[in-house]
N, C-alpha and C positions, 0 to 999 in steps of 0.2 A: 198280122201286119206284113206289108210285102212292100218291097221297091222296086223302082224300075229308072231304068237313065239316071244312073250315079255318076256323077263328073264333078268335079270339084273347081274352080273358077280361081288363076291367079292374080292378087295384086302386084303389078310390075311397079317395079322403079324407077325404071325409065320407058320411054318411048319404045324400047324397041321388043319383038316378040318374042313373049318366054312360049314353051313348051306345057302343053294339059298336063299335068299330074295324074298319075293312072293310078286306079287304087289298088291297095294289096290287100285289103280287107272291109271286109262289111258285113259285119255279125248282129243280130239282133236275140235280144232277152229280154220278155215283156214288153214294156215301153221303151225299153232303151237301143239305142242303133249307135255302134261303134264304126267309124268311118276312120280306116287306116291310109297313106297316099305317098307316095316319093317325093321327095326332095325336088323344087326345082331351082335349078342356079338361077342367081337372081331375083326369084320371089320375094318382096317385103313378107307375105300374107298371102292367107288363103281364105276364099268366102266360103259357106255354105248357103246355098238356098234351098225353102222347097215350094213346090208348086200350092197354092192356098186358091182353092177355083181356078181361075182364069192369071190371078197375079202370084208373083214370084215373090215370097219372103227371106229377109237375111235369117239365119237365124244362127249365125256363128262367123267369127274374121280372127283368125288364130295365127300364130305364127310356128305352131305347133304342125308335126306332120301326122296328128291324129284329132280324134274329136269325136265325145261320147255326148248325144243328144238324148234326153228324157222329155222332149215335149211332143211324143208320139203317144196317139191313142192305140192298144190293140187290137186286133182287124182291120184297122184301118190303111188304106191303102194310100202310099203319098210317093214321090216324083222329084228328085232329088238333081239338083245342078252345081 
């Protein structure tokens, strides 16, 4: 299993522009991919998506500044935003 283009997507509070959260971790074991990311001031939330073909899936909205996913196959290669 591999990833590529890890970014993590803020839910704002308000209107005005928060800052990308950058990540400080991305480890994988088996199926599982642990995605670690900083703090952003004023974040409600954070999404994950990942790329599924052509569309983008939620597959996590945490208010957590981490997030251990298990719905990866391994080998399989997936595209994370």
């Amino acid at each position: 299993m591999s990833f590529s283009a890890v970014e993590i997507d803020d839910i704002a509070t308000t209107e005005s522009s928060l800052s990308t959260p950058k990540l400080s971790l991305v480890s994988q074991s088996g199926s599982f991919i642990n995605f670690e990311w900083n703090a952003v001031s004023g974040a409600y939330a954070y999404r994950i998506f990942y790329k599924n073909g052509v569309d983008w899936k939620t597959i996590a909205e945490t208010k957590n500044t981490s997030f251990l996913w298990n719905g990866g196959t391994y080998g399989k290669d997936y595209v994370f935003t």
